[in-house]
N, C-alpha and C positions, 0 to 999 in steps of 0.2 A: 655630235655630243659624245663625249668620253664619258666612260665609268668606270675608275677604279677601286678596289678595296688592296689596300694596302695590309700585309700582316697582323690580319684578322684574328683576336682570338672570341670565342663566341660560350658562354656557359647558360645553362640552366641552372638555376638554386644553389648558385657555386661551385657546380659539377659542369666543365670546362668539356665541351664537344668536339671545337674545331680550333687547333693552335696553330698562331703565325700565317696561316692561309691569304693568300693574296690572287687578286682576278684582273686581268686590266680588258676592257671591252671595250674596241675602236666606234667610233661612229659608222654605222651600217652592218655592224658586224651582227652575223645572228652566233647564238654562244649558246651552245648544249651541254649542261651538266650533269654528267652518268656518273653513276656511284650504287655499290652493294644499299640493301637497305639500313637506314641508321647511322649512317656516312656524313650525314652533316649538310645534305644535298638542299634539303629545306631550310634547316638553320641559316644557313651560309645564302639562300634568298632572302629569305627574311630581313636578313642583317641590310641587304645590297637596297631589298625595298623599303629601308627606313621604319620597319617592324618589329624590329628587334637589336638593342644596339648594342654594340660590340663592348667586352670587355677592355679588350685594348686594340688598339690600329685605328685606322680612319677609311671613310668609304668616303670619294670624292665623286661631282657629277660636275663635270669639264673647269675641275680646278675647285670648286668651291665645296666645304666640307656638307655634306649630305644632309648630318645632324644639325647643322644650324642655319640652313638652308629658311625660309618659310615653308610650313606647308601646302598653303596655298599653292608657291614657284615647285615644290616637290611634283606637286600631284600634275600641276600643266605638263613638265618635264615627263615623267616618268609613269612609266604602268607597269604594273604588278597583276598578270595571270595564271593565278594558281592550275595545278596539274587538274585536279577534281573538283566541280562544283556541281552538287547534286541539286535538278530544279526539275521540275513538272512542267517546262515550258519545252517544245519542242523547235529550237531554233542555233542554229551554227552561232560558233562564238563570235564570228563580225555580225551576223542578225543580232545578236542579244547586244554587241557592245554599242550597234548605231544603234541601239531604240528604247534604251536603259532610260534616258531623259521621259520616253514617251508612254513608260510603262504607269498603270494604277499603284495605288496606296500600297496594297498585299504584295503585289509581284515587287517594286521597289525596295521591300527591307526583307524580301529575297535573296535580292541582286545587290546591296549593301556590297560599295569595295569594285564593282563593275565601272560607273563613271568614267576614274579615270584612264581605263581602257577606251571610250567611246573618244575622249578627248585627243587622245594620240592616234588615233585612224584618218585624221580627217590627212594626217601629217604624210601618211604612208598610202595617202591617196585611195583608200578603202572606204570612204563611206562622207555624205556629204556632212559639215556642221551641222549642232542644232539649234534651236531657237536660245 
């Protein structure tokens, strides 16, 4: 599965972050984004995870445009791991993302946004389906 963002521009409150910026990501590829702080490095996820959408360009996921994608097919497709997630649970990020379905009420709207991680492990052979 491809993902490209094609000549991204990205703003906040009409104050413009990231111009023109483009990413193309092969299937299998892992993709590391380094950048000084305030670079755009989160912006420019955001936009790729369908959080944030682009003033101008298109984000496509193997051909089809991202933003009008369903959500639903978004979230099968795609996971979005942010860098810091502060929780009082003591467990590695493939523990929390295979057991996110099996967690209580409290710990659940903790882990809000974790799911569609769990969904995509099953893919990369890290953790079995769940119910």
């Amino acid at each position: 599965m491809s993902l490209i963002a094609e000549s991204l521009t990205l703003a906040y409150r009409g104050r413009e972050v990231l111009r023109d910026v483009s990413l193309d990501i092969a299937p299998g590829e892992f993709v590391a984004i380094v950048g000084p702080n305030a670079s755009g490095k989160s912006t420019l996820m955001r936009a790729v995870g369908r959080a944030h959408r682009p003033q101008a360009g298109r984000v496509t996921l193997d051909g089809d445009d991202l933003y009008r994608l369903p959500r639903r097919e978004v979230a099968r497709l795609l996971a979005f791991l942010p860098q810091l997630v502060e929780t009082e649970i003591d467990l590695t990020v493939e523990e929390l993302a295979c057991r996110t379905s099996g967690c209580s009420a409290p710990q659940q709207s903790e882990m809000r946004g974790w799911s569609r991680t769990r969904s995509a492990l099953p893919t990369a052979g890290r953790c079995a389906p769940g119910p």
